[in-house]
N, C-alpha and C positions, 0 to 999 in steps of 0.2 A: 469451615472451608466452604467457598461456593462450587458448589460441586459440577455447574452448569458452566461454570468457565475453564476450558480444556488447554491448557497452551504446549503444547511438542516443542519441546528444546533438542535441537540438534547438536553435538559441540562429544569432539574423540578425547578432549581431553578429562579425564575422570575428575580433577579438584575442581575443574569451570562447569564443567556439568553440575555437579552437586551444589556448588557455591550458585548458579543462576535458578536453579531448581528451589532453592532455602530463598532467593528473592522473589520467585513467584508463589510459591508457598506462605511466607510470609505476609502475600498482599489479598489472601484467602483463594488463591484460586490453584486446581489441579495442573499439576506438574507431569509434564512423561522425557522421562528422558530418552534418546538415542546416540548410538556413539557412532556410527554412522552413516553416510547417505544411502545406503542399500536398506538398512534398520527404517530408515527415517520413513521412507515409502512404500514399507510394507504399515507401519503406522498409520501413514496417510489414506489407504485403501480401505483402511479396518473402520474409522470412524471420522465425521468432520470435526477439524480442530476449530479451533475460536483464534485462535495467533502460533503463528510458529517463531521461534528464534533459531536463526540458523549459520551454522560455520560456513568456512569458504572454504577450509581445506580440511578435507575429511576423506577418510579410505574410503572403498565401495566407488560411490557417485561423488560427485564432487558438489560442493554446495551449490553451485553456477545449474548443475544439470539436476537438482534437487528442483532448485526455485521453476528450473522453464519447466518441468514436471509440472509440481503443483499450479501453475499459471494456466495451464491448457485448462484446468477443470476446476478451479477455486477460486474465491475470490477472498480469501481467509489474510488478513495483515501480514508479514511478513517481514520482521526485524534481522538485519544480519548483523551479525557482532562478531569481530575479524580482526587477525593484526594486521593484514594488508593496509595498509597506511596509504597507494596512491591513489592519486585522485579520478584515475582514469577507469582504475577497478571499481570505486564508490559512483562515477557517472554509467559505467556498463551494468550493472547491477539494480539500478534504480530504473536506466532506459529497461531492464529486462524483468522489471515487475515488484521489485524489492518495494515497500515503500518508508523503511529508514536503513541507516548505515551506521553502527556503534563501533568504534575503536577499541579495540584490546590493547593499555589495561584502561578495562572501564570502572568509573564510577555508579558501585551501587546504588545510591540513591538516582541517579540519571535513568538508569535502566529500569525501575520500577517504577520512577515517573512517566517514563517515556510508553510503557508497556502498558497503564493507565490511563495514557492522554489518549491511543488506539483503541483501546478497549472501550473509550469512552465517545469517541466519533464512531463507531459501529454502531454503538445503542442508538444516537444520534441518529445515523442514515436508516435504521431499522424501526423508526417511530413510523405509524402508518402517518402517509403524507393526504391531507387536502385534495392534492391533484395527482389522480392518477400517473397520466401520462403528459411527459411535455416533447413538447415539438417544435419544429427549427429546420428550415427546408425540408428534405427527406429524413431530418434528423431525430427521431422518436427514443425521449428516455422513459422507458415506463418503472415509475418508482415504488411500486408495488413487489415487481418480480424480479426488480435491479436488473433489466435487461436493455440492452442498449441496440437501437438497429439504424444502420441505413438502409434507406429502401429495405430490400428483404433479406440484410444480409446482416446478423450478429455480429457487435465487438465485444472481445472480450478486454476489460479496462481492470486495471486493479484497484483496489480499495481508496485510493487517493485518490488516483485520474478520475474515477464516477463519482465523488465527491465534488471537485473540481467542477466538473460538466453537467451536475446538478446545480452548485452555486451559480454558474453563468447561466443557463438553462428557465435559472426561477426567477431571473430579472434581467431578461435579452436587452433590455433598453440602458442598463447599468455601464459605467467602465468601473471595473476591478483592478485597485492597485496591485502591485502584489503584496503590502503589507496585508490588504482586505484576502485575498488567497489565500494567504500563508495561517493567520490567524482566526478565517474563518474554520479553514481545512485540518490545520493541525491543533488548533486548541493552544495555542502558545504566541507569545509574543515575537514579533515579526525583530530581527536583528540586520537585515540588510541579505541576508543568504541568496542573491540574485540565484545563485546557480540552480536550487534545488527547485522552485519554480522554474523557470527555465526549461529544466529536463522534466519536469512531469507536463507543461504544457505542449514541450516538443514530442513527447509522448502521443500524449492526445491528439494533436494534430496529424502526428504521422497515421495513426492510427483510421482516421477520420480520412486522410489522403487516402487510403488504400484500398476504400473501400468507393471511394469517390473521387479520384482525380480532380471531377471538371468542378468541382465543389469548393468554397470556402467558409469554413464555419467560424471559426475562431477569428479577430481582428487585431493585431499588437497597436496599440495610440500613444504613439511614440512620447515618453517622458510623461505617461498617466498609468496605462495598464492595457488590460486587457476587456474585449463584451464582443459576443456573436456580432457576425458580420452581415 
């Protein structure tokens, strides 16, 4: 077992707890279960996890007020796996930090793919980088201490969006389709998924807006992609 990879499974139901718990166990890495959202954040205070997977309806807290929880002060992946089936709950979720959305019932193999390909973009974003710090108007990523500012003011971006805005970041002069985002960012091959680019660059943006109005960073080239502006 690699004992240095921690993942917190959130989920009230005791067979999908144990059954998610046996696929991350399985792929050597420590398991903690929690049955729920009140459990899950006394968990969360106690030590930094490496990935959470998390329910959406669970007693205590509710998964929704779990995630904006750990969001204020992590920046740790964050998989939900949910029978919420619509689409509006998988775009609120994503807008509010999530950075994938699994269907119950899920396929095991998918989930410890999926749980792999994250695990495996963190190592990725956690190689020391060449360049410290990149810059773009008042827009400073320093990739060292993964901290993102405008002018003097902190964003906090989740694990995909500071990927994202690293990608654009290390080649301003670039346009990025979104298959090149999709596949650079997720480690998977690009299938047309407009939506979920989409909302992690409307993410960014908004995020980037609000710290800066009179600002434009990000550029859409219409029927190509996306490169700083």
């Amino acid at each position: 077992m690699n004992a240095q990879i921690n993942i917190l499974i959130v989920e009230d139901d005791n067979d999908i707890n144990a059954l998610l718990c046996d696929v991350v166990r399985s792929s050597g890495y420590r398991a903690q279960p929690a049955y729920s959202g009140t459990e899950a954040i006394l968990y969360l205070q106690q030590q930094r996890w490496d990935m959470v997977l998390l329910d959406l309806m669970l007693p205590g807290l509710t998964g929704e007020e779990v995630l904006a929880k750990i969001r204020e002060q992590q920046h740790v992946p964050i998989i939900i796996i949910s029978a919420k089936l619509e689409q509006q709950t998988k775009v609120d979720v994503l807008r509010a930090g999530a950075d994938d959305y699994i269907t119950k019932p899920f396929d095991i193999e998918e989930v410890s793919a999926r749980i792999d390909s994250h695990l495996r973009r963190m190592r990725v974003l956690n190689q020391p980088s060449i360049a410290k710090v990149l810059v773009h108007k008042d827009l400073a990523l320093d990739t060292e201490a993964k901290q993102v500012k405008v002018g003097e003011m902190e964003i906090a971006f989740t694990a995909r969006e500071y990927a994202i805005l690293v990608l654009l970041m290390s080649s301003p002069k670039k346009v990025f389709t979104k298959a090149n985002v999709f596949e650079s960012v997720w480690h998977e091959e690009f299938h047309g998924d407009d939506n979920t680019i989409n909302v992690h660059m409307s993410n960014i943006r908004s995020k980037l807006a609000h710290a800066n109005p009179n600002e434009e960073y990000i550029e859409t080239i219409w029927g190509m992609g996306y490169r700083l502006a």
